[in-house]
C-alpha positions in Angstrom: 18.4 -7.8 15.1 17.9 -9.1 18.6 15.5 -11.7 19.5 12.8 -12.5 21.6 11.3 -16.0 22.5 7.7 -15.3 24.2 7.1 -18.5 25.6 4.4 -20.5 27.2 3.7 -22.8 29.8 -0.1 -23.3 27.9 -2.1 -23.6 31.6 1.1 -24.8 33.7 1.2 -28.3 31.4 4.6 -27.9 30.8 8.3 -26.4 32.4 10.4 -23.9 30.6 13.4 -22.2 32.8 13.7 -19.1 30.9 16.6 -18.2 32.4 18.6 -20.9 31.7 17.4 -20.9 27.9 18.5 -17.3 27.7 21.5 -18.4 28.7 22.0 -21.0 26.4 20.5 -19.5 23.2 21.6 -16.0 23.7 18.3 -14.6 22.9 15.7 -12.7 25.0 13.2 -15.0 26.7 10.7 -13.5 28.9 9.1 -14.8 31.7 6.6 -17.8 30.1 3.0 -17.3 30.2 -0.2 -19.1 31.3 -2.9 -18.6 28.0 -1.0 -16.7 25.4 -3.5 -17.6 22.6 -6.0 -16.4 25.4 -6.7 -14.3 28.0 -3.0 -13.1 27.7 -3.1 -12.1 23.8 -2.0 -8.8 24.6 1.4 -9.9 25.3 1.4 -11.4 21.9 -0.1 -8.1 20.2 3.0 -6.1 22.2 5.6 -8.9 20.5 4.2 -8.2 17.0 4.6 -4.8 17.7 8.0 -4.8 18.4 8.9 -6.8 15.5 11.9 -9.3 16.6 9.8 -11.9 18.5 9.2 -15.1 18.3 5.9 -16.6 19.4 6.8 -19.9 20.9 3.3 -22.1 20.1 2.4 -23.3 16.5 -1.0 -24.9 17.6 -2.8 -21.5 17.6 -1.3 -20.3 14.2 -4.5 -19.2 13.0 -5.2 -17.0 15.8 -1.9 -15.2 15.8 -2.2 -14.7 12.2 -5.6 -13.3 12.7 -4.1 -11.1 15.0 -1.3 -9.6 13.1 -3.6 -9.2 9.8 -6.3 -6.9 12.3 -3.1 -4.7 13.6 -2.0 -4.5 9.9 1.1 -5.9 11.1 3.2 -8.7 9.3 2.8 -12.0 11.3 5.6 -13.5 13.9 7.6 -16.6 13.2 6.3 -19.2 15.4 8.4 -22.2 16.9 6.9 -25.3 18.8 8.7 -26.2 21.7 5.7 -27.4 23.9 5.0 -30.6 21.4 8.6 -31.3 20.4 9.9 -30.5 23.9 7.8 -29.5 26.6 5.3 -32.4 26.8 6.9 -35.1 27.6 7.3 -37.9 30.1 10.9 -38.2 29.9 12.1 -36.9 33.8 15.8 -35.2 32.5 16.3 -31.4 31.5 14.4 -30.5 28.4 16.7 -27.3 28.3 19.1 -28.8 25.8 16.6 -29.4 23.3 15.1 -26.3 23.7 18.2 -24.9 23.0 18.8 -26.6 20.0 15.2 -26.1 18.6 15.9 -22.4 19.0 18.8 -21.8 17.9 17.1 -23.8 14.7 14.5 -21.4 14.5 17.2 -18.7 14.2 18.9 -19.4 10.6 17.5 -17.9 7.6 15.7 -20.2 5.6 16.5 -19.9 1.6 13.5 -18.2 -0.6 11.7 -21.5 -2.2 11.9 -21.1 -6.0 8.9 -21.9 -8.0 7.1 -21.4 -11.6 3.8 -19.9 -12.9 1.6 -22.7 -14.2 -1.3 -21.5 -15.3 -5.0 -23.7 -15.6 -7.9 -22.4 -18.3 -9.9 -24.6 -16.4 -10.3 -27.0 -19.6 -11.5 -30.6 -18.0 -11.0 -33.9 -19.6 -13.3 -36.5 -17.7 -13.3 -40.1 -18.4 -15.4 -42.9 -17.7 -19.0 -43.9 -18.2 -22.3 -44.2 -17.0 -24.7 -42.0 -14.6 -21.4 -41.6 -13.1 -18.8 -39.1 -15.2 -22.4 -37.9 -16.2 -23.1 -36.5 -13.1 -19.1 -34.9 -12.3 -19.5 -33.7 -15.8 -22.8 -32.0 -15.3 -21.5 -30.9 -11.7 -18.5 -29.1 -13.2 -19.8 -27.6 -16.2 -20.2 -24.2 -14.5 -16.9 -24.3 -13.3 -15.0 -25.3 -15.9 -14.8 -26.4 -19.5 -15.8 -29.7 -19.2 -15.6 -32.4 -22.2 -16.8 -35.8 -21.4 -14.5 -38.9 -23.7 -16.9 -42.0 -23.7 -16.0 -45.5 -24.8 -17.3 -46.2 -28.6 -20.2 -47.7 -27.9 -21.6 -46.0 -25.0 -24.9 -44.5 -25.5 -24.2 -40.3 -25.9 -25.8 -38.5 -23.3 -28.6 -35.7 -24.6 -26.8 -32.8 -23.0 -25.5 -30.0 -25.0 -24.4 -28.2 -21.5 -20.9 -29.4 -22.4 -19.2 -31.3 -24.9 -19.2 -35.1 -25.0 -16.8 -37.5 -27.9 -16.0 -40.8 -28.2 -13.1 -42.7 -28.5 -10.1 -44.4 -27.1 -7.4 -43.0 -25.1 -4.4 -44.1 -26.9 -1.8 -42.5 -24.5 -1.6 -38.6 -22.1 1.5 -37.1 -21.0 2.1 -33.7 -19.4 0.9 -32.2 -15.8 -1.8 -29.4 -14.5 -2.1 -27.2 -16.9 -0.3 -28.6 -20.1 -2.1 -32.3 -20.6 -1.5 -34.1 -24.0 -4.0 -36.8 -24.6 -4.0 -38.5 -27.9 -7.3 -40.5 -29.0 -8.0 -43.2 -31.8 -11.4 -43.9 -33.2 -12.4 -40.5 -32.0 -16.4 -39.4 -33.2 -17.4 -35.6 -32.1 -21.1 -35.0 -32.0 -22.6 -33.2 -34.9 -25.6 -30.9 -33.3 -27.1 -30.7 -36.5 -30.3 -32.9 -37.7 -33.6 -34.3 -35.9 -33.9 -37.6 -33.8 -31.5 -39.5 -32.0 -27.6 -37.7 -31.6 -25.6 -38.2 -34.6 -21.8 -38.1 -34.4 -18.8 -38.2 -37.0 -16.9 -40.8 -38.8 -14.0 -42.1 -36.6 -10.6 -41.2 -36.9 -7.0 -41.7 -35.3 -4.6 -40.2 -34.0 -6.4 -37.0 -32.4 -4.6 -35.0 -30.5 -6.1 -32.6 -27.8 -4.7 -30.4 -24.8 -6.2 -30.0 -21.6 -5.6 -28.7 -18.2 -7.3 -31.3 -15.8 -7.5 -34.7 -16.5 -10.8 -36.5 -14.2 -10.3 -40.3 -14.7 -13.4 -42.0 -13.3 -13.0 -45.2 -15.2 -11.8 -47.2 -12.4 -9.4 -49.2 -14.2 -5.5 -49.0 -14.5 -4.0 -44.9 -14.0 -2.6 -43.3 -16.8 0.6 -42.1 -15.0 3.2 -44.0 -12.4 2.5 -42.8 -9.1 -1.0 -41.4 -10.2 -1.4 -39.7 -6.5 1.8 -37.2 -7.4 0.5 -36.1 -10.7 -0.8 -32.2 -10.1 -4.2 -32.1 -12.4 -4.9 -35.8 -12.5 -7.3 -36.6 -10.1 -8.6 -40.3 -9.8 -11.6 -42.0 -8.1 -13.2 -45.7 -7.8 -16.3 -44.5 -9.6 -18.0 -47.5 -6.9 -17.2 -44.9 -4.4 -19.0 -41.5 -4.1 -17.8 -40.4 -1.6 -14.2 -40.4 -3.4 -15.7 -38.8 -6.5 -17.5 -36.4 -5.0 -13.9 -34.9 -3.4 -12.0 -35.6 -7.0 -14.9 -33.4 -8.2 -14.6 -30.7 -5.5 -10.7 -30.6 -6.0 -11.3 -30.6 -9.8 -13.6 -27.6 -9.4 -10.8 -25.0 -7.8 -8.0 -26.1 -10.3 -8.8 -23.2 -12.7 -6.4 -19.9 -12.1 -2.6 -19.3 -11.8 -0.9 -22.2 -9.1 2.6 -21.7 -8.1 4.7 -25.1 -8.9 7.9 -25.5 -6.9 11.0 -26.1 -8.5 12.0 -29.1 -6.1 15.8 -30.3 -8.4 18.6 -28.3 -9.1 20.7 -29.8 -12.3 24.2 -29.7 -13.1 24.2 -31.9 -16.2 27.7 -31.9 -17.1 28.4 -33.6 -13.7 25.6 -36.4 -15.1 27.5 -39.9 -15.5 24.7 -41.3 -17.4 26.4 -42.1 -20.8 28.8 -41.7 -23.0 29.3 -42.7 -26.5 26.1 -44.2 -26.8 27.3 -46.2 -23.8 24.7 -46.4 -20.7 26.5 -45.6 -17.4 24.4 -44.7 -14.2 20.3 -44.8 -13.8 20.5 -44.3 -10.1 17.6 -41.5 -10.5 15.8 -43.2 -13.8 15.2 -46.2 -11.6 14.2 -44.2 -8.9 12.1 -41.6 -10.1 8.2 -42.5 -8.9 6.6 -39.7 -11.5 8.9 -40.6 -14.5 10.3 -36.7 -14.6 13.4 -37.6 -15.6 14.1 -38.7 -18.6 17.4 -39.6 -20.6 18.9 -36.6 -22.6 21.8 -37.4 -24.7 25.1 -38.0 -22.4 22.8 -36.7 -19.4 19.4 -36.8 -18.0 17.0 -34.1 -18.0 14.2 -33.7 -15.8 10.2 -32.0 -16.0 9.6 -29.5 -13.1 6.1 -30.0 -14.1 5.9 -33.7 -13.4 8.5 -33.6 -10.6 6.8 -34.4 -7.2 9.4 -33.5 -5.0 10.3 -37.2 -3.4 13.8 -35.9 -3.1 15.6 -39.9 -3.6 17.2 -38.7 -7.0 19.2 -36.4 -5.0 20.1 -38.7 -2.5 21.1 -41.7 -5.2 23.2 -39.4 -7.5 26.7 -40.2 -7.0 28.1 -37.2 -8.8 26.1 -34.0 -7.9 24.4 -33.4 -10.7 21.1 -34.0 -9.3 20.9 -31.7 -5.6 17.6 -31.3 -3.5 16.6 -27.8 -3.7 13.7 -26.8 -2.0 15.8 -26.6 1.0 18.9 -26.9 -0.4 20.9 -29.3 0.2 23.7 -27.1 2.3 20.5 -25.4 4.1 20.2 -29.0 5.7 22.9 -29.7 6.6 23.6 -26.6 8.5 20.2 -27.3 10.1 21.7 -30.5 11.2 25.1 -28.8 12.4 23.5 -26.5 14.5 21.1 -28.3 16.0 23.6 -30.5 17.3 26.2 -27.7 18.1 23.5 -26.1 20.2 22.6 -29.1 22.2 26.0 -29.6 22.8 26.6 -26.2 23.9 23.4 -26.5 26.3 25.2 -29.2 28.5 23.2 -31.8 26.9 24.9 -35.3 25.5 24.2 -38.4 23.1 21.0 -36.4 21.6 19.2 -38.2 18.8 17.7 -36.7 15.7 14.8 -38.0 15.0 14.0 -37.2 10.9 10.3 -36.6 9.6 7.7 -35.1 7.3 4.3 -33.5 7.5 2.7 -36.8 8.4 5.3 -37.8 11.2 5.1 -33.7 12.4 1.6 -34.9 13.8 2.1 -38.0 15.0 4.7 -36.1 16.9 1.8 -33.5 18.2 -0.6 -36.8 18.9 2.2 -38.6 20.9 3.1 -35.4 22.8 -0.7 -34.7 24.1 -2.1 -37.9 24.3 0.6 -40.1 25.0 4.4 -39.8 26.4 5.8 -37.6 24.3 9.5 -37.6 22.9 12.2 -38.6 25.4 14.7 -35.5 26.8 17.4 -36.8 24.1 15.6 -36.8 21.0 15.3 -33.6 18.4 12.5 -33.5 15.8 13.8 -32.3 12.2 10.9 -32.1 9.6 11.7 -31.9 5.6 9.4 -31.7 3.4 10.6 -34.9 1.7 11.7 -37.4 3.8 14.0 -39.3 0.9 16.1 -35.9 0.5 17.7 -37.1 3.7 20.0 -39.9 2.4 23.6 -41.0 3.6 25.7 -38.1 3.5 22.7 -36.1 5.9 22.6 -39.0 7.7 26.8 -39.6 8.3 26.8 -36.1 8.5 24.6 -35.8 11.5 26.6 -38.8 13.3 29.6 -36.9 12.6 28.1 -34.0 14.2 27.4 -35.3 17.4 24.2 -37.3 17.3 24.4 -40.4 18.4 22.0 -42.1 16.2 19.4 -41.0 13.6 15.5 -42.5 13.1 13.7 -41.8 10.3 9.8 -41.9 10.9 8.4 -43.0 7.7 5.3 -41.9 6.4 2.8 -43.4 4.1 3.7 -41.7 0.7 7.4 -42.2 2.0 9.9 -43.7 -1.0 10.7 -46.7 1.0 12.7 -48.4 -1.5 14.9 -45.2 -2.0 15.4 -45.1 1.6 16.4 -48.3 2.5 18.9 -48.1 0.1 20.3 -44.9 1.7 20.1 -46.6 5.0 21.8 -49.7 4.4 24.3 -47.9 3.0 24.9 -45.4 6.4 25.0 -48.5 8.3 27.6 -49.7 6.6 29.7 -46.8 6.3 28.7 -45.8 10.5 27.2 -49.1 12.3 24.2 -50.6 12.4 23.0 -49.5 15.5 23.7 -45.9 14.7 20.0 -45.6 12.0 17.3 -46.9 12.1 13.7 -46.9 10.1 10.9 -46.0 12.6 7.6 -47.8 10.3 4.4 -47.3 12.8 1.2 -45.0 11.9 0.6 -45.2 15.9 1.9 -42.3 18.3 2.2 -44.9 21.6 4.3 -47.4 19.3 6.3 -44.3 18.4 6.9 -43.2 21.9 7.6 -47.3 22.8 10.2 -47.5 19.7 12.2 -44.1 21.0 12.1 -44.6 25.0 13.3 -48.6 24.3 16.1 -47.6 22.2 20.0 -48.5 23.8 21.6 -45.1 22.5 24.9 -46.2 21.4 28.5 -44.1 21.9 28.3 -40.5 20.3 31.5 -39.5 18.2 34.1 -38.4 21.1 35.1 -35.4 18.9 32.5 -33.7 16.1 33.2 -32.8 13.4 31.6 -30.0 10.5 32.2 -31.4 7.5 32.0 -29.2 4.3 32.1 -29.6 0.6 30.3 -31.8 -1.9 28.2 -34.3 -0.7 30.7 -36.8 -1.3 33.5 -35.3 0.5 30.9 -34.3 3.5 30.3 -38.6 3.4 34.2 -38.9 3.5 35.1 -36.8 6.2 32.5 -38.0 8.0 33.4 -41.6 7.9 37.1 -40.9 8.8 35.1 -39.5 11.9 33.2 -42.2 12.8 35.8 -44.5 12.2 39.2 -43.4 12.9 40.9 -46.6 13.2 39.6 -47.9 9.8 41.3 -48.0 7.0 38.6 -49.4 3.8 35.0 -49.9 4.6 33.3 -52.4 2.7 29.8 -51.6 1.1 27.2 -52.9 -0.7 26.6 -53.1 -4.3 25.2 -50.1 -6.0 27.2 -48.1 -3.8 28.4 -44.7 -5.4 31.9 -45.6 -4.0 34.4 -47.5 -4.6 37.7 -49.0 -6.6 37.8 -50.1 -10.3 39.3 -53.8 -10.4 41.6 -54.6 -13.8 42.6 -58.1 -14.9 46.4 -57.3 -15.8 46.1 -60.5 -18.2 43.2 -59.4 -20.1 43.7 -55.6 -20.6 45.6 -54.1 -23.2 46.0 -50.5 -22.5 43.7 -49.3 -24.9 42.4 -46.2 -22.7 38.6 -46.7 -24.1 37.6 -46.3 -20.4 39.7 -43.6 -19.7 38.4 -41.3 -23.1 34.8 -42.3 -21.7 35.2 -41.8 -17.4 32.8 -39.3 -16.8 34.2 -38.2 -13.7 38.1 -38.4 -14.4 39.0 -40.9 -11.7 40.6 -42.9 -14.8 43.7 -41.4 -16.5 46.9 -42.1 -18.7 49.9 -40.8 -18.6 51.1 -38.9 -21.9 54.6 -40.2 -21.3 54.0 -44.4 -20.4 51.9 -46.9 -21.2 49.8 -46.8 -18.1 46.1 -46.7 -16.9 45.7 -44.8 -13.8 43.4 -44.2 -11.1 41.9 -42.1 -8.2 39.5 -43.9 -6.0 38.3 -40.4 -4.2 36.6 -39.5 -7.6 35.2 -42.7 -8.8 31.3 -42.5 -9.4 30.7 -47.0 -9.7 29.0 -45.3 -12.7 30.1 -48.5 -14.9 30.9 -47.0 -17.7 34.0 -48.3 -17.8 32.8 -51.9 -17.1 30.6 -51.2 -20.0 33.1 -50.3 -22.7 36.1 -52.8 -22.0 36.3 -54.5 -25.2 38.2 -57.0 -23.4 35.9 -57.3 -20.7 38.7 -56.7 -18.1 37.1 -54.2 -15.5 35.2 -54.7 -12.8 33.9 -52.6 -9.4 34.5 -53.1 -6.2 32.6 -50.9 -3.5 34.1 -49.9 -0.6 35.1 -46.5 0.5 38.9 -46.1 1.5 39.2 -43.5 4.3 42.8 -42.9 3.9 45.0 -40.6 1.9 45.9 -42.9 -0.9 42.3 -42.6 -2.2 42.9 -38.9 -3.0 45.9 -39.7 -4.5 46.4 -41.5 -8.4 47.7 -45.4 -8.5 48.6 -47.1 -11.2 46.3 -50.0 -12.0 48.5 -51.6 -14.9 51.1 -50.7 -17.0 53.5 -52.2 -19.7 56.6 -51.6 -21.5 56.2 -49.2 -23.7 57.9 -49.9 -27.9 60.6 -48.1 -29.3 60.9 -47.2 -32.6 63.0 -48.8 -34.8 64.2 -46.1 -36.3 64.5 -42.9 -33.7 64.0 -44.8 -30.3 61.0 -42.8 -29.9 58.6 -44.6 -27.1 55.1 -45.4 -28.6 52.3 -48.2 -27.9 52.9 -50.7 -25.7 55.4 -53.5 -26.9 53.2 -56.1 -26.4 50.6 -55.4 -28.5 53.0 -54.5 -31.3 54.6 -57.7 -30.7 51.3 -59.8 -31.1 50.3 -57.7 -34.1 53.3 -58.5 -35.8 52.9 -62.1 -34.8 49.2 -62.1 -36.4 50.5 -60.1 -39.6 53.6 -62.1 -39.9 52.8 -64.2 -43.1 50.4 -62.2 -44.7 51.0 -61.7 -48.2 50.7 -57.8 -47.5 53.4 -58.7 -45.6 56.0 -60.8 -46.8 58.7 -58.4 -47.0 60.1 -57.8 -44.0 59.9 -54.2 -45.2 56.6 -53.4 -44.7 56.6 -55.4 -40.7 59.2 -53.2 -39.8 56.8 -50.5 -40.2 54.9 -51.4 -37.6 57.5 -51.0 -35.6 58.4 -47.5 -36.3 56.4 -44.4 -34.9 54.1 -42.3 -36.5 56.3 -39.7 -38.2 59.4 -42.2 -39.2 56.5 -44.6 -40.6 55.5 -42.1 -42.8 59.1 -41.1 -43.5 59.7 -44.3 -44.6 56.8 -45.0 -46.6 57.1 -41.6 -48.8 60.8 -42.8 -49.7 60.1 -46.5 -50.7 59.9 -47.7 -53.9 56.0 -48.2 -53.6 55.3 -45.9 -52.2 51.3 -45.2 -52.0 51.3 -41.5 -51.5 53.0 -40.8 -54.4 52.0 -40.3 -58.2 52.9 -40.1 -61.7 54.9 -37.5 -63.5 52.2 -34.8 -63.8 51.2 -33.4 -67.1 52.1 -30.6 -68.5 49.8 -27.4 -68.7 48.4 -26.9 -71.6 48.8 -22.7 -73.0 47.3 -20.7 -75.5 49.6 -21.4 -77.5 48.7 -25.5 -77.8 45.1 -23.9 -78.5 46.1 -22.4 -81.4 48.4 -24.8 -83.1 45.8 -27.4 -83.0 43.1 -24.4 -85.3 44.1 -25.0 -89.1 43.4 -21.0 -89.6 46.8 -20.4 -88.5 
């Protein structure tokens, strides 16, 4: 379906050559106008009439939806080009950008997948004093309130909702599907005159709930209490904070739609095997504790998940992907952005990577300050650690010539300095940077005083896995390179073996999770494929002989696609057949070791060590002790033994 861009120039405060950026996007774009959230609201009636338009301003979003829900029409996309664009200081053609932004606007965003969770409205508050009193009393006609007290608080004489005592031992779970479990707990027992009465104590009580209200003011119950949906926590020194923990604990009561934020491909997981631990990349990670360990693999709880996104970026195999956007719905964000600023005449842009938070400083810095400059294009995610190296590479690759990322503060820094440091070793430090200001002028300052380095001379579109995305990327970036060195932790790399200490005994190649370690059926050899090697360290892990070691780089050339052989020996033949079996030097220092034995004082039984499987047991079977063989066995017994043994016959 065509498409129209209806475009405005909001009062003359900015410059949009329509006809150029019909050129350049291919799309419609009528003549800008003056007040299209105002006096001219017709003209945006007429585009939600027809259908196919675009309504370039997000600002009045509210009033165009008004709009289309009084013609009982469905409501326009909208597309900011004033704030990211058009308001700016920068003197050069804003057309490129334009361009770009549109031709963003154009692809098809994948349907979000989420979950039913469903609240009873059941409220857990804890704390003491006038204080969880007062929350409790203000949400009892909201929801289902029970009030936990310490054991020797005094029990308030309210039977409006219910009130125990006890000690939280431990809670687990989300909104909706809360476990607490509470020692010493003492329920009130109504019955009786004078002062409230309440039960004997007793542990180990377990209860559900579907909002948890922790006004206790003392340590949370969950990591990264702020991303736990139905915990809500406030200083109880603060009303003003517990008065919006109460408000936001009165509408949690209904049927919420939870994203589903991972997508998991546990057989890809490199996280153990044989009882051996491997990678934690996303364990060590993980702010909300989601993801747990699960056997050979990890598994994750959509409930606790908070979206951060770094487990996607950190896992080295896949089995971990970003999925609310996909991961392959970014990077063809990033492609064509850069492809259509390209295409515009534009050159060197910058992409410039944000969330919700850095989405308004944008809007600040564009009305009340200089804007962004001509060169740099805005991308917002809605988690800003889903963007790690193989985004970032792959945007270099594509044409930008360097990448920001404007942190927020909920941002995983930790997870994104890791993904950083490695991009700037795999494309130059100058190429990313880490933008770390809550102010709009020191974010304008940062951009306009950047040198833009060299963009690549020829882009490239990388496709695949996010691994082979990072590779071809790197080749791209760095065509005269050969290996790139990288820090440790990276999730590439070479496996290092001490010749002198291994012995060929192929426990790390049974256990590789990703196959980059191999035998061969035929030799005596341990081989390897750098292309598919996770730095997992499994491997490193189950060397009896300690003999293995990692080494992280990534090798751009072909060799690292292909398998090398990291040691090898000669192999033994048998004694008998000349069959090829072992390696000779470990049957050479067994026999040394056994030699002497009184097991093995015939020369007989050394020999066999000798010998393969089949002539070993050849020869076993026909010698004269032989241990698989027996006595003479008896002879059945008939009826007729029966009955010569009874004296009646």
């Amino acid at each position: 379906m065509a498409k129209t861009l209806i475009t405005c120039d909001c009062e003359g405060s900015q410059t949009i050559d329509f006809d150029a950026l019909s050129r350049t996007t291919g799309f419609t774009v009528a003549p800008p106008c003056s007040g299209l959230c105002t006096h001219q609201i017709d003209r945006a009636a007429d585009a939600l009439r027809t259908g196919d338009a675009i309504l370039c301003c997000t600002q009045e979003a509210r009033v165009f939806g008004e709009l289309a829900e009084e013609l009982s029409l469905p409501p326009a996309p909208l597309l900011d080009l004033r704030d990211r664009a058009g308001w700016t200081d920068d003197t050069a053609s804003t057309l490129p950008k334009m361009s770009a932004l549109a031709a963003e606007a154009m692809l098809d965003a994948p349907q979000e997948k989420s979950l039913d969770v469903i609240s009873d409205g059941m409220c857990l508050i804890l704390g003491a004093g006038d204080v969880a009193v007062e929350a409790a009393e203000a949400l009892k006609d909201f929801l289902g309130v029970t009030l936990l007290l310490d054991t020797g608080s005094d029990l308030p004489d309210n039977r409006a909702f219910d009130v125990i005592k006890g000690q939280l031992r431990r809670a687990k779970g989300a909104l909706g599907q809360f476990e607490v479990v509470i020692d010493a707990l003492q329920q009130v027992d109504p019955t009786g005159r004078g002062p409230v009465r309440v039960t004997d104590p007793r542990d180990g009580a377990i209860s559900h709930c579907d909002v948890i209200l922790d006004l206790r003011g003392t340590q949370a119950l969950f990591p990264a209490p702020e991303k736990r949906e139905g915990y809500l926590r406030a200083d109880p020194n603060h009303p003003a904070a517990v008065a919006a923990a109460t408000m936001a604990a009165s509408h949690m009561i209904g049927t919420f739609e939870k994203p589903l934020y991972i997508r998991t491909e546990p057989l890809l997981c490199a996280h153990s095997r044989a009882e051996q631990t491997g990678c934690t990349n996303c364990l060590d990670l993980c702010p909300t504790g989601a993801i747990t360990p699960y056997g050979e693999h990890v598994t994750i709880d959509p409930m606790v998940c908070a979206g951060c996104g770094a487990c996607s970026s950190a896992c080295p195999s896949g089995a971990i992907s970003f999925d609310a956007p996909p991961v392959d719905f970014t990077m063809l964000r990033v492609q064509t952005l850069a492809r259509a600023y390209l295409a515009a005449g534009g050159t060197a842009p910058r992409l410039l990577v944000h969330d919700a938070h850095g989405g308004e400083m944008i809007r600040m810095a564009a009305r009340y300050s200089r804007g962004l400059p001509a060169d740099v294009i805005p991308m917002e995610l809605p988690a800003l650690a889903a963007f790690g190296h193989a985004e970032i590479t792959a945007a270099l690759a594509a044409g930008f010539a360097s990448t920001s990322l404007l942190l927020s503060p909920k941002a995983d820094r930790d997870a994104i300095e890791t993904q950083v440091a490695l991009v700037r070793a795999i494309a130059g430090t100058a190429r990313v940077q880490l933008i770390d200001t809550p102010d709009p002028d020191a974010l304008c300052e940062i951009l306009y005083a950047e040198d833009t380095p060299e963009a690549v001379q020829s882009p490239v579109r990388p496709m695949g896995t996010r691994r082979q995305i990072t590779r071809q990327a790197a080749r791209a970036l760095n065509p005269d390179a050969q290996t790139l060195e990288l820090p440790e932790g990276a999730p590439y790399g070479a496996v290092v073996v001490d010749k002198d200490a291994c012995t060929l005994c192929l426990s790390c190649v049974s256990l590789c999770p990703s196959g980059a370690l191999g035998d061969n059926p035929d030799l005596p050899q341990l081989r390897f494929q750098e292309d598919a090697c996770l730095q997992c360290g499994l491997c490193v892990n189950v060397c009896p002989e300690d003999a293995i070691t990692l080494a992280p780089r990534l090798d751009l050339t072909g060799a690292a696609l292909e398998q090398r052989v990291l040691n090898e020996e000669e192999p033994c033949a048998c004694v008998e057949c000349g069959a090829l079996f072992g390696v000779k030097s470990t049957v050479d220092k067994i026999m040394d070791k056994l030699r002497g034995h009184a097991m093995f004082a015939d020369e007989g039984r050394l020999r066999l060590i000798q010998m393969c499987d089949d002539c070993r047991i050849n020869a076993q079977y026909h010698s004269a002790n032989n241990p698989m063989s027996g006595g003479e066995r008896p002879r059945p017994r008939t009826t007729d033994d029966y009955f010569a043994k009874r004296r009646d016959h």
